[in-house]
N, C-alpha and C positions, 0 to 999 in steps of 0.2 A: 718498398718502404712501408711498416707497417705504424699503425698509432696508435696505442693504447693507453687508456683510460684506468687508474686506480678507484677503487672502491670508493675511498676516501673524496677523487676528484669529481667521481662522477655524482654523491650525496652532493659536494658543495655547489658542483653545477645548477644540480636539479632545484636546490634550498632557492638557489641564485635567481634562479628564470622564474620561479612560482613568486619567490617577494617582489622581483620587478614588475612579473609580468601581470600576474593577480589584476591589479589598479587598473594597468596598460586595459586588460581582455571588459574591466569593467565599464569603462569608459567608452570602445568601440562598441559595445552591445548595447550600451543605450544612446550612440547617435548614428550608429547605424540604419535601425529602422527610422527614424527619423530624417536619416537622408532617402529612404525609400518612400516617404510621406504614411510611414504607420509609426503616428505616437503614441498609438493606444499599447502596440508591443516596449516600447520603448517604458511607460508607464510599469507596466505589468515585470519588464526588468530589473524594476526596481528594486525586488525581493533578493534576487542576485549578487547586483552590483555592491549594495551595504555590506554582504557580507568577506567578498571579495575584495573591498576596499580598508576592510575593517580585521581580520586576521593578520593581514601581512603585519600591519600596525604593532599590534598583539606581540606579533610572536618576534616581533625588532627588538620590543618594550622588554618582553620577558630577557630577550636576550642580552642586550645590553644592561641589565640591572646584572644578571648573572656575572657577567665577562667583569662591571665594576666593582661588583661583590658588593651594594649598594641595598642589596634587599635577602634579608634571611626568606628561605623556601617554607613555605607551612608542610609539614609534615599529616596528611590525611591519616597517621595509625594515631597520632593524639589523640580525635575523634573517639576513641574506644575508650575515652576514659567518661564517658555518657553510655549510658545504662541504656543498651539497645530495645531493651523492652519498653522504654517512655515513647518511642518514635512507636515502636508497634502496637502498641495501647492505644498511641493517637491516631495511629493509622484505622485500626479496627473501628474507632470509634465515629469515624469521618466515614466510615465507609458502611457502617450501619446508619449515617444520615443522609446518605447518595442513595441508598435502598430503599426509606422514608422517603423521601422528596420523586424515586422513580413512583411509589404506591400512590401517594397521594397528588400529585397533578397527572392531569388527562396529557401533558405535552411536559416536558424537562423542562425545568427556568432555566434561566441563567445561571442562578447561584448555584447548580448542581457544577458547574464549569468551573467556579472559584473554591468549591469544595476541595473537585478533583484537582486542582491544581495544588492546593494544598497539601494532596495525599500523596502527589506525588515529589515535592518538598520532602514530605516526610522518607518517603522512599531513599532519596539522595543521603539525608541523614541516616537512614539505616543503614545506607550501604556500607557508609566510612565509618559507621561505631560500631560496627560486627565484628567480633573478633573472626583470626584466621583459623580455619579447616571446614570439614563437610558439612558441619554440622552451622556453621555461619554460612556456606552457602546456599544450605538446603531453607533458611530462613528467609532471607534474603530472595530467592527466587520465587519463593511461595507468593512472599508479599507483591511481587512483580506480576507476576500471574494473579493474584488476587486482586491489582486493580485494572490489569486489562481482561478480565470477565464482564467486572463491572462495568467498564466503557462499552463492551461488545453486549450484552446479555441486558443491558440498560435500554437498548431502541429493540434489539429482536427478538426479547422474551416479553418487553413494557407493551407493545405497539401488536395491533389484532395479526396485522400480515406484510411483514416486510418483505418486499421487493427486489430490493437493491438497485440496480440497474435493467429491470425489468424483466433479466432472466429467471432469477428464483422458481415462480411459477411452473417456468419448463419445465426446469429441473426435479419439479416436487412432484410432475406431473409423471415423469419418468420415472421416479422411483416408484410412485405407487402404482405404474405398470406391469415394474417387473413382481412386486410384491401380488400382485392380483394374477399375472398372466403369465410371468414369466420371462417377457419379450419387449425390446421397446417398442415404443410407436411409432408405425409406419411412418408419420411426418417428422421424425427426428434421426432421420437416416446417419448423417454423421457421426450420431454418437451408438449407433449399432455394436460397432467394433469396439468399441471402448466402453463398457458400461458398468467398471469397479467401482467408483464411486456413489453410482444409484445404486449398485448390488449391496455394499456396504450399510446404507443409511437405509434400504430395503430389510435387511437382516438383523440391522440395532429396532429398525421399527415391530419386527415381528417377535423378537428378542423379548421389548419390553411390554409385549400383549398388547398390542394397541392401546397401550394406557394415557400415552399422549397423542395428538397428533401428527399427521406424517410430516407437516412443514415445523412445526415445532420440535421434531424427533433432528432433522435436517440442521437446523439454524443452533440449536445446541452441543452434535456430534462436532460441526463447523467450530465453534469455539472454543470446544476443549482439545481441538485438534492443535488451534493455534494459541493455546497455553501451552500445552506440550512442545510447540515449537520454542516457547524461552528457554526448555531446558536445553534443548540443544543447541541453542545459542549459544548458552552460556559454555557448554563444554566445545563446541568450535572456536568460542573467542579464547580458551585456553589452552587450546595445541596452536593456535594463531600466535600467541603473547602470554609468556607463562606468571600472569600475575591477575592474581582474582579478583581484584578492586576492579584492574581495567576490564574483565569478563562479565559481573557483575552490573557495572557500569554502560557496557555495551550491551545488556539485557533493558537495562533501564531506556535506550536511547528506543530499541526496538519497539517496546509497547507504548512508544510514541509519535511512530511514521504513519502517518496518514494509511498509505496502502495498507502495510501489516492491522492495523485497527479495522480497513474496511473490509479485507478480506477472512476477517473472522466474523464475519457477521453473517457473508455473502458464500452462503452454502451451496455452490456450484462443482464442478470439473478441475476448475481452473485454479481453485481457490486452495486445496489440498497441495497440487504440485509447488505452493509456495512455499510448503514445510518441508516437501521431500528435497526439496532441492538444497535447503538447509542442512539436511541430512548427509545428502550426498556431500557436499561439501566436506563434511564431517568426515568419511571415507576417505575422501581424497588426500587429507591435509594428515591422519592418521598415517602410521608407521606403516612402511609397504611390508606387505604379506599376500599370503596368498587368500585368507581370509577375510581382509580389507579388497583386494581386488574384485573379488565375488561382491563381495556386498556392495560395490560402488559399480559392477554392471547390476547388480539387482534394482539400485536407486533408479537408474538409468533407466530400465527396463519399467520402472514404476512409474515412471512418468511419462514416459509414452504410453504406459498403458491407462493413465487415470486421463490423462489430455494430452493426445499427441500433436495438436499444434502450437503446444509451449515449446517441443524441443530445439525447433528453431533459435527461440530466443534464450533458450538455455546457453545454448552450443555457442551463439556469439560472445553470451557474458562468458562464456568458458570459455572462446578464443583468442577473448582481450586478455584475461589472466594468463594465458598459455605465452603470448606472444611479449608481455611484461616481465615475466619472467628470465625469458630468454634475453631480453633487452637492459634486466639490473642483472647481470648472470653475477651467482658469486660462485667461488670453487666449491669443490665439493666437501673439502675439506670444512670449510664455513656453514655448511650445508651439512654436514653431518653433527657440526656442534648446538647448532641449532634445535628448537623446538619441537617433534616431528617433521623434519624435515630434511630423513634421508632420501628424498625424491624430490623430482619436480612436484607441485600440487597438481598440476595437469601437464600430461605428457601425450604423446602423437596416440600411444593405446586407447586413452580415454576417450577420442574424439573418434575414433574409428570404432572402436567399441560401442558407442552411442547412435554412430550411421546405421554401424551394421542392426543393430535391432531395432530402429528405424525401420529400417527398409523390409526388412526380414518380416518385421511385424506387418509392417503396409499390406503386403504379397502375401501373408499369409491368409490374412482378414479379407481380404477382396482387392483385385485391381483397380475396380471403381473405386474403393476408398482412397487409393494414393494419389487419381486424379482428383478428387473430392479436397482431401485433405492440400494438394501444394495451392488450388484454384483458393481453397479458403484463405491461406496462409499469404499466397498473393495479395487478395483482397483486403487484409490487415495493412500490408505496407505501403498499396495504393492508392490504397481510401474507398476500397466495391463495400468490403465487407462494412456494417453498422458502426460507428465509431461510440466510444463512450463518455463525451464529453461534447458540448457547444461552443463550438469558435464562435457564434453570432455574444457570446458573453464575452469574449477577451475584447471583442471590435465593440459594442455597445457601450459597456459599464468594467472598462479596465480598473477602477479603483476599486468595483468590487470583488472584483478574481484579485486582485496584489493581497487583499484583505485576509481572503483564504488560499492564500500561499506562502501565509509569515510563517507557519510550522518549517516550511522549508527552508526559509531565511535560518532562520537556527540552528538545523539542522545540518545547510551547509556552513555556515560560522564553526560549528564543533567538528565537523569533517577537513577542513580546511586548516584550523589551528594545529589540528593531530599532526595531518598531513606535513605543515612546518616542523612541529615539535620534532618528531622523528628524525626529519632528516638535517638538522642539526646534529643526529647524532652520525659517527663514524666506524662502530664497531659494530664488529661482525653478530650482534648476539640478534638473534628470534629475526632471518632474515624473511618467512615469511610475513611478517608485518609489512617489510620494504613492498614485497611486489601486489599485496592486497591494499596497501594503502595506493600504489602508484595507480592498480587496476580502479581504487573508487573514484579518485579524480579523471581520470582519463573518459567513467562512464557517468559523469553528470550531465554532459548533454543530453544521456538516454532516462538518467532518472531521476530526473528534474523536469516537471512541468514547466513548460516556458521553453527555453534554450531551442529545441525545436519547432516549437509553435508556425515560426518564419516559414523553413523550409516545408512546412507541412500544409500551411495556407496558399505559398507556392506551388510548391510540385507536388498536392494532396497525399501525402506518405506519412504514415501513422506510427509514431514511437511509443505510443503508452505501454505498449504490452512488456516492457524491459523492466518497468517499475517493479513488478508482480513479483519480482525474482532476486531485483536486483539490490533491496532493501537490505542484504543481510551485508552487502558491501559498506553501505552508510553506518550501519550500525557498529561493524565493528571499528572504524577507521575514529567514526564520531566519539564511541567510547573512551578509544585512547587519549582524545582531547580533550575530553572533560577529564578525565583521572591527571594530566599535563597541568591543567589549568588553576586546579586547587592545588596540586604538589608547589608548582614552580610559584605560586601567589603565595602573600602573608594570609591573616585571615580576612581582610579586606573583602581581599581578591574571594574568597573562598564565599562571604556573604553574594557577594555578587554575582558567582556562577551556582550558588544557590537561588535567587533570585531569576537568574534566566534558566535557569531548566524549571522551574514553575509557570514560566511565563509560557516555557517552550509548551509545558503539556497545554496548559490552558487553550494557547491557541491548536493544539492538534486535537483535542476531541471538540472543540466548539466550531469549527469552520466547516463549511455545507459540503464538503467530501463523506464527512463521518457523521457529519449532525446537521442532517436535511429537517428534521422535528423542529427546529430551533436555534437555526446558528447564528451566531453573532451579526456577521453580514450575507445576505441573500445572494446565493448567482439566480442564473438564468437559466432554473434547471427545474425538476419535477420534485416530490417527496418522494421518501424513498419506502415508504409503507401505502399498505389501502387500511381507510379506519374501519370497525367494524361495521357501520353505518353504512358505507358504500359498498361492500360486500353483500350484506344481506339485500341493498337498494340495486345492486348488478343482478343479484338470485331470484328475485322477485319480479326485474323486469324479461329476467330472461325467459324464465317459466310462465309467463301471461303473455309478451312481443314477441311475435316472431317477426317482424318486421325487419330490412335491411336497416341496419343499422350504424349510425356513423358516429365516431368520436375522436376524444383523444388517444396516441400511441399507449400511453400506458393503461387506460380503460381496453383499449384493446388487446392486448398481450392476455390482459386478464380473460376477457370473454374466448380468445383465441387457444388460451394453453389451461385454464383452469374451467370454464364453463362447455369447453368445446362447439364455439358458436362465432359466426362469422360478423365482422365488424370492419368499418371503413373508417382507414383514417380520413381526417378530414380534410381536404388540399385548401393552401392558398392560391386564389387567381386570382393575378393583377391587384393585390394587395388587399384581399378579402375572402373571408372564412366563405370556402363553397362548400354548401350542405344542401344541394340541390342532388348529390350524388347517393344519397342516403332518405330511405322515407323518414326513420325516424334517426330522431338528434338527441344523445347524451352529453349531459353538460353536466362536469362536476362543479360543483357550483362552493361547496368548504374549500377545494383546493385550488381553486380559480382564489378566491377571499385573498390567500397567504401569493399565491406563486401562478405564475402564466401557465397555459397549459401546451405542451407539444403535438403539435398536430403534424401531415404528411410531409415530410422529408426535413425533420427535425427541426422544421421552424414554428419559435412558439407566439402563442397569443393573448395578450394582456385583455383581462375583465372588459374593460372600455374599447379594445379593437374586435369585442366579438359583433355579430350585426342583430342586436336584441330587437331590432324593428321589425328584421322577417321572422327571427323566431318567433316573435308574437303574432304572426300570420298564420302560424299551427297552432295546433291544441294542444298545452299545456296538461299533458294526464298523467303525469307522475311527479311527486313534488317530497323529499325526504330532508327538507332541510340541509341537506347537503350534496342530494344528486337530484338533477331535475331532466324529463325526457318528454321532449315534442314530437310531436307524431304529425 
């Protein structure tokens, strides 16, 4: 006996289980931990649960007004009877006083935050007053990329030497190896094999005559890399869903995810294969050919070769779509009327094609590298390898991590309403939307902050790395919900999700992911620049002390990968800074002011927990107003 499922019943099943279940999932995940006695996770849930409780609501309301015929749809082409050029005049003009306001304060206010948020208002309204063809999208995209420059190019061109997460330095340090010598540096063996992206930003440095510098040459190629990535946004959200508002729209959503903002800024390895993978995607979802196939092992091939321990996490987000696929199967017939989409987007080739150069590549570069490479890759889901974020902040100061994670609250609310809108519908048209939308909800646990937290505080197993990649799913899925939400609204409705995608950007460049300079509310983390003050105050004591010396982790990465000079972090015993390991003791003292500092094994320490009573037992001989060094 066999059972099968229509098209039809399988949309109403699915519409069915996400409206009941939605509330159901948000209800158990915040008294779950609770019944484990973590209410800080339960707290931190918070960002989730509203939005999860708050769509299904939504998308009943739209519906039931529909089915009563109780409310006329706003039609978003009205919008075009306002002169697109008043939104871009006002745009241009906000955004020559975000470049003011970057020149003249030594740190970004706040109102640079309500600025942007404005500008990106304005964005919204360009989008839906743009008249149809190329020439409205080629306008419309610019202004998208024109304000995610200015969010990116605002801390890493403003600020003397951004960081990021501490690696940058490496990285800048490698490129100006190969530019000098050729080769990298013996203590950066893993990236031996792979060194396209230092070779690159090595070749635009030498390019532009050393006229800039090397980390400045780095942190700029990085963000026009990931302007470039809107555009191909925009043209994968329209072999996705053949309608340009929602392409458009889901460009808008982009240069508002936390990751995609941080990873323009953070000119690393890792950070490029966020674009290619957009690309790829591109390939895939394009008409099959024999031209498209090449180019989608080229992508392939491009990403192992710029950072092969992303392909991991590629290949899974590429497993879950493969596997979605298979599971909303539609005929081929449906499948050919559709959008680009006389193929699967991912088929059994594409994954085997991906191993093999994988492997192909491993074996070719060095055996040691493939053991190097799965031991690191381990390390990532285990928790050996460094992690890039602080659990001791979700367990301490939960209200302050919920605070910078309301981007995501929005983010999932317009992923989540799309997600219903759609599948209210029944006909066959642009079925890859069906199996990208189903793949984004399916990978919110992976990229969404939080959701794993539990199992990662449990069983030490590291999810962030899925973020990196996996943003181009939220954004197009998100898109289509916002484009849903003005259509299916009067204009009411229409002020109102004008109002929250303001509110949405506000909180995504102002929260301590992307805006460590000044954000709204503080984690329990580091800045993510050195001022120029501590730089030349690091150059100066480095060239006079040769003394062991002991500090904080990110003082040390510095002395480690840019001064080439050995430095101790500094360990806690038994609940106090030992600096008996180290003759002399760096203490950045500007950034102690604002933020604790990270000491050995990424536990930090607050102004008042350092033990100023022994440091005052050494000699005090160096003093910069901002860095001070006991001897």
């Amino acid at each position: 006996m066999t059972f099968a499922v229509s098209r039809e019943q399988l949309f109403a099943l699915t519409y069915a289980l996400m409206i009941y279940g939605l509330p159901v999932l948000a209800v158990v995940g915040i008294l779950t931990p609770l019944l484990l006695g973590l209410s800080n996770f339960s707290i931190l849930g918070i960002y989730l649960a509203v939005p999860m409780l708050l769509a299904p609501v939504v998308a009943r309301s739209f519906r039931r007004s529909t089915e009563k015929k109780t409310k006329t749809t706003f039609d978003p082409d009205s919008l075009r009877r306002l002169d697109w050029r008043i939104p871009s005049i006002l745009v241009h003009v906000l955004v020559a006083i975000l470049i003011s306001m970057t020149a003249a304060y030594a740190v970004r206010p706040t109102a640079f935050y309500f600025v942007f948020a404005a500008v990106y208002g304005l964005l919204f309204l360009l989008i839906l007053s743009s008249g149809p063809g190329a020439a409205r999208s080629g306008v419309a995209l610019y202004h998208c990329i024109l304000a995610l420059l200015v969010s990116i190019f605002s801390v890493t061109l403003n600020y003397d030497y951004f960081i990021g997460r501490t690696d940058l330095p490496a990285h800048v340090g490698m490129m100006l190896s190969i530019y000098e010598t050729g080769t990298m540096p013996e203590t950066w063996e893993l990236y031996e094999s792979f060194p396209l992206w230092h070779t690159y930003t090595a070749s635009s440095y030498a390019l532009l005559g050393e006229s800039i510098n090397p980390h400045t040459t780095m942190v700029l190629l990085s963000g026009l890399i990931f302007g470039a990535g809107v555009v191909m946004m925009y043209v994968l959200a329209r072999r996705v869903y053949p309608n340009e508002t929602v392409a458009l729209l889901s460009c808008l959503v982009l240069i508002a995810i936390p990751e995609y903002v941080f990873y323009g800024m953070y000119s690393i390895s890792r950070s490029i294969t966020s674009v290619l993978f957009i690309v790829l995607l591109f390939t895939l979802v394009s008409r099959a050919s024999v031209r498209m196939r090449l180019l989608s092992a080229l992508f392939v091939a491009a990403i192992v070769f710029y950072h092969t321990v992303s392909i991991p996490f590629v290949l899974v987000l590429l497993g879950i779509l493969f596997v979605v696929e298979r599971g909303y199967t539609v005929n081929q017939r449906s499948l050919e009327r559709g959008i680009g989409a006389e193929k699967y987007v991912v088929d059994g080739s594409v994954l085997l094609i991906a191993g093999a150069i994988t492997g192909i590549y491993w074996l070719y570069s060095a055996e040691s590298l493939a053991a190097l490479v799965i031991d690191y890759t381990v390390g990532i889901f285990v928790g050996t390898s460094p992690t890039e974020g602080a659990p001791g902040g979700v367990l301490q100061f939960p209200w302050h991590e919920l605070a910078n994670y309301l981007p995501y609250a929005f983010a999932l609310f317009f992923v989540l309403v799309g997600f219903l809108f759609w599948f209210e519908r029944t006909r066959d048209e642009a079925p890859l939307l069906t199996s990208f939308s189903v793949a984004t909800v399916l990978m919110i646990p992976l990229l969404f902050p939080g959701p794993t937290l539990l199992v990662e505080s449990l069983a030490g197993v590291n999810f962030t790395r899925f973020a990196h990649y996996g943003f181009v799913f939220l954004a197009l899925t998100a898109g289509y919900g916002l484009y849903e939400l003005v259509k299916r609204g009067g204009f009411k409705t229409f002020l109102v999700v004008l109002l929250l995608v303001s509110c949405f950007s506000f909180v995504a460049v102002s929260n301590d992911f992307v805006a460590s300079d000044n954000p709204l509310v503080e984690r329990e983390f580091y800045t993510y620049y050195h001022t120029e003050q501590e730089r030349e105050s690091f150059e100066q004591l480095d060239a006079v002390h040769r003394d062991e010396l002991g500090s904080d982790h990110v003082t040390c990465r510095y002395y480690e990968e840019v001064l080439q000079s050995e430095c101790e972090r500094l360990p806690i015993e038994d609940g106090s800074v030992d600096h008996g390991v180290a003759d002399g003791v760096l203490i950045r003292e500007g950034e102690l002011e604002q933020r604790p500092l990270q000491l050995a094994e990424s536990e930090y320490v607050y102004e008042d927990e350092l033990p100023w009573d022994e440091f005052s037992e050494r000699n005090r001989v160096y003093d910069s107003n901002s860095v001070v060094y006991y001897r």
